[in-house]
C-alpha positions in Angstrom: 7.9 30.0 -5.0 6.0 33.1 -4.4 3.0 33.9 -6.0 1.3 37.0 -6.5 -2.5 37.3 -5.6 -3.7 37.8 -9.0 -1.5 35.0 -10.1 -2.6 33.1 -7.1 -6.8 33.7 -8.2 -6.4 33.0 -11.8 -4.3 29.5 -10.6 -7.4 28.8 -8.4 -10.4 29.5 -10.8 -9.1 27.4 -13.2 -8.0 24.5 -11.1 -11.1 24.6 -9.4 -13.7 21.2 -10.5 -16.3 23.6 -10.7 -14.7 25.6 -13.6 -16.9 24.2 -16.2 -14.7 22.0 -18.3 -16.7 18.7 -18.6 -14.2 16.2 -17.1 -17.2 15.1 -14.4 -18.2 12.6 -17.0 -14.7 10.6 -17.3 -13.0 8.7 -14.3 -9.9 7.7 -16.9 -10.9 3.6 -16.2 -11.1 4.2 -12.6 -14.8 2.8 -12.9 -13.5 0.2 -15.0 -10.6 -0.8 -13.0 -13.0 -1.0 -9.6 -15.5 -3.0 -11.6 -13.4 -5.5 -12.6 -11.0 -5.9 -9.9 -11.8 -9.5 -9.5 -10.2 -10.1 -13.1 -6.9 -7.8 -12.6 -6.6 -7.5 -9.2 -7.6 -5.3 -6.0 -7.8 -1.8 -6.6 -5.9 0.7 -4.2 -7.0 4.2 -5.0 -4.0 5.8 -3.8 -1.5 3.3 -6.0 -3.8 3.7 -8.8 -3.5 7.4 -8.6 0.1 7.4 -8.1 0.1 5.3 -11.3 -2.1 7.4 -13.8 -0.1 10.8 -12.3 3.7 9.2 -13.0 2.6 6.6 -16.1 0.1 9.5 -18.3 0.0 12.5 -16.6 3.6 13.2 -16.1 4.9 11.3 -19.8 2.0 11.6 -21.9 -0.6 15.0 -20.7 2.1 16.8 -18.8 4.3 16.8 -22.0 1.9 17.8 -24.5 0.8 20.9 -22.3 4.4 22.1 -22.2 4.6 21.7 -26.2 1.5 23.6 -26.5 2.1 26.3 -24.1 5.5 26.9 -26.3 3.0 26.9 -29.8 0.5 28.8 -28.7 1.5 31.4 -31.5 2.2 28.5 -33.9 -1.7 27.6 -35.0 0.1 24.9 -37.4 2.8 23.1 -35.1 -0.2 23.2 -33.0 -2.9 21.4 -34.6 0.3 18.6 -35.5 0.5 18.3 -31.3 -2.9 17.9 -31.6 -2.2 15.0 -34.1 0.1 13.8 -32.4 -1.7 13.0 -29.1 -4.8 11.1 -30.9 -1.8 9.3 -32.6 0.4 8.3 -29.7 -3.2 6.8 -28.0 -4.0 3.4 -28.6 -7.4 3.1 -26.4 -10.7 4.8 -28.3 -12.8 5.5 -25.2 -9.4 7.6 -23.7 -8.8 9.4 -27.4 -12.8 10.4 -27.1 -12.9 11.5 -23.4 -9.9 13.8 -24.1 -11.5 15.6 -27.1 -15.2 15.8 -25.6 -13.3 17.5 -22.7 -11.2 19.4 -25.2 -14.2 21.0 -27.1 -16.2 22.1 -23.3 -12.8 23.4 -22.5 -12.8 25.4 -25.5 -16.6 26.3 -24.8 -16.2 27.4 -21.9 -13.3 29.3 -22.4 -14.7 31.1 -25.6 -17.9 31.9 -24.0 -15.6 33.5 -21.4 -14.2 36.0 -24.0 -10.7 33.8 -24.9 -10.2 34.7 -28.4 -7.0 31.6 -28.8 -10.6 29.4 -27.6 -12.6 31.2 -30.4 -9.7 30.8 -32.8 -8.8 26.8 -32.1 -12.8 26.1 -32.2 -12.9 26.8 -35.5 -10.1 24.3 -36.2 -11.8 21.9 -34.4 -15.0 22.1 -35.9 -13.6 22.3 -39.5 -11.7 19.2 -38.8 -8.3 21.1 -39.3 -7.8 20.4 -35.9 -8.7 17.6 -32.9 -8.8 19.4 -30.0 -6.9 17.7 -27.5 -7.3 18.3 -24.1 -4.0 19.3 -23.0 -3.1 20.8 -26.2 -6.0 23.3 -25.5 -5.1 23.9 -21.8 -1.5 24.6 -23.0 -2.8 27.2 -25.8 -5.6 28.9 -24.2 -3.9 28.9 -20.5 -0.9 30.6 -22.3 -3.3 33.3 -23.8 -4.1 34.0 -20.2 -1.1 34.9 -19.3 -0.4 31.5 -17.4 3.2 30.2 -17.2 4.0 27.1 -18.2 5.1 26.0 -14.5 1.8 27.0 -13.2 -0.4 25.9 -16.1 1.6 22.5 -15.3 0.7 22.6 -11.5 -3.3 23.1 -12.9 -3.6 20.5 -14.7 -1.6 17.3 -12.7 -3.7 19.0 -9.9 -7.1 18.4 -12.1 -6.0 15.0 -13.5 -5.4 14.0 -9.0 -8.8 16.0 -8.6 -11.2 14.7 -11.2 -9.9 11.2 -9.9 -10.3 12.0 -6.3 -14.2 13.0 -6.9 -14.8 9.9 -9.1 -13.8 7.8 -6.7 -16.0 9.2 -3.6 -19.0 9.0 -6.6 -18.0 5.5 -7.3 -18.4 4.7 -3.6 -14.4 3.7 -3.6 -13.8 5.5 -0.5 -15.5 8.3 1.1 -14.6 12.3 1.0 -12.1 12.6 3.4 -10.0 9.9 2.7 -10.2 11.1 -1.2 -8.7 14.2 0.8 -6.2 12.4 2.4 -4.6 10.7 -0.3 -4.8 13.8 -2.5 -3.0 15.2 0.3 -0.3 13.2 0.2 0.5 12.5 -3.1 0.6 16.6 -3.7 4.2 16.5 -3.4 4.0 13.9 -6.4 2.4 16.1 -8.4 4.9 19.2 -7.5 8.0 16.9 -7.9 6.6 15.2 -11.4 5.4 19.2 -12.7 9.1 20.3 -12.6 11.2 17.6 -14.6 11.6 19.3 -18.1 10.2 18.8 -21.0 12.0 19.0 -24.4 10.2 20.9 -27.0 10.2 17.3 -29.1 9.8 15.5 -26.1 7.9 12.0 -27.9 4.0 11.1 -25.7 4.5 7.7 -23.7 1.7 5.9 -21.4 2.1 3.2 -19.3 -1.1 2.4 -17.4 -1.7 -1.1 -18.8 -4.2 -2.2 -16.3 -6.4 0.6 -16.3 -6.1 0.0 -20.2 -7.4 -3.5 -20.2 -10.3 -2.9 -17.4 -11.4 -0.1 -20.0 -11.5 -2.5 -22.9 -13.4 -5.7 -20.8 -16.1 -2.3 -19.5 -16.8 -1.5 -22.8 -18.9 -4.4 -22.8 -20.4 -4.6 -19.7 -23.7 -2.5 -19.9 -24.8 0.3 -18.0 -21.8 2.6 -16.8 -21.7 5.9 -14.1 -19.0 7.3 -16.5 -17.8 7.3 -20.5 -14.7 6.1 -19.4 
C-alpha cells in the first residue's frame, strides 16, 4: 500500500506514545501478570503480547473502532457502541482504564481544535455517553479524515506500543529487546488489522490470565500502574 506524505505524517503523530492520550498509566494486567507469575505461570512478553493483540485487540478494540469509524455521523448508534463495550467487559479496572484514556483522548483532541472531540465530550460529561476508548479513536480519527484501514493500523500499533514501554518500565526486559519483539510481531498486527469486521460484528475477549492476575493485584498494595 502506498501512502501519501500527508497521509503518512497524520498516521505518525497520532501513533506516536508521545501524542498525549494518557495510556502511560495502564499496562492492561501486564504488571499484574509479572507480579504474580508464581501463581499463573512464567510470563513471556512476547507470548503475552501476541495474546492481548489476537484475544482483545483484534476481537474486542479492533472491532469497536471499525463500528465507530462507520458511526461517526450517527451520535446515537454511537453512544450504543459506547454501551456496548462497557457491557461486553467483565473486569472493572479494564472498563475504567479504557474510559480515563477515552476522556484524555477526547482532551487532547478537542484542545487540538477536533470539533467530533468537542461534540462527544459533552456526551461524556452529561452521562449520555461513556466514552470508550476505541469508540472515540474510531469517531474522532474519522473526523480527521483517517480511513478505517489506517486508523486500524494506529491503534493495534498503540495497544503493541503502550505494552512494549510498560514492560521496559516494569524492568521485564530492556529497550531493545521490547524493540525486537515489537519488531516481529508487526506483521501480526498488519495481518490481524485487515480481517473484516461486520458492521454488527458482537465484542469477544479472551485473555483469561491477564484477567485473573488483575483481579488477585487489586489487592496487593502499592502498584507502578492502574491496571
Amino acid at each position: 500500500m502506498t501512502v501519501n506524505s500527508a497521509s503518512l505524517l497524520l498516521l505518525l503523530q497520532h501513533a506516536d506514545s508521545a501524542f498525549p492520550s494518557g495510556g502511560f498509566a495502564f499496562s492492561q494486567g501486564l504488571e499484574a501478570s509479572s507480579l504474580h507469575a508464581g501463581k499463573i505461570g512464567r510470563l513471556d512478553f512476547e507470548h503475552y503480547l501476541r495474546n492481548q493483540l489476537t484475544h482483545r485487540w483484534a476481537t474486542a478494540d479492533r472491532v469497536a473502532l471499525s463500528r465507530a469509524h462507520r458511526l461517526a455521523d450517527d451520535k446515537e448508534a454511537t453512544v450504543r457502541l459506547d454501551r456496548e463495550v462497557e457491557a461486553s467487559s467483565t473486569i472493572d479496572i479494564f472498563r475504567a482504564a479504557s474510559k480515563r484514556n477515552g476522556m484524555a483522548f477526547l482532551t487532547a483532541h478537542r484542545r487540538l481544535g477536533s470539533q467530533p472531540a468537542a461534540d462527544y465530550t459533552v456526551f461524556v460529561r452529561d452521562g449520555t455517553a461513556l466514552g470508550h476508548l476505541p469508540v472515540v479513536q474510531g469517531l474522532v480519527w474519522s473526523g480527521l479524515g483517517m480511513s478505517e484501514a489506517d486508523a486500524t493500523v494506529v491503534s493495534g500499533y498503540q495497544c503493541a506500543m503502550s505494552l512494549a514501554t510498560a514492560a521496559v518500565r516494569l524492568g521485564i526486559l530492556g529497550a531493545i529487546e521490547a524493540q525486537a519483539a515489537l519488531g516481529r510481531l508487526l506483521p501480526v498486527i498488519e495481518d490481524l488489522a485487515r480481517t473484516p469486521v461486520e458492521d454488527d460484528e458482537p465484542l469477544s475477549t479472551f485473555t483469561p490470565l491477564s484477567e485473573l492476575a488483575v483481579l488477585v493485584h487489586e489487592t496487593s498494595g502499592q502498584r507502578l500502574f492502574s491496571s
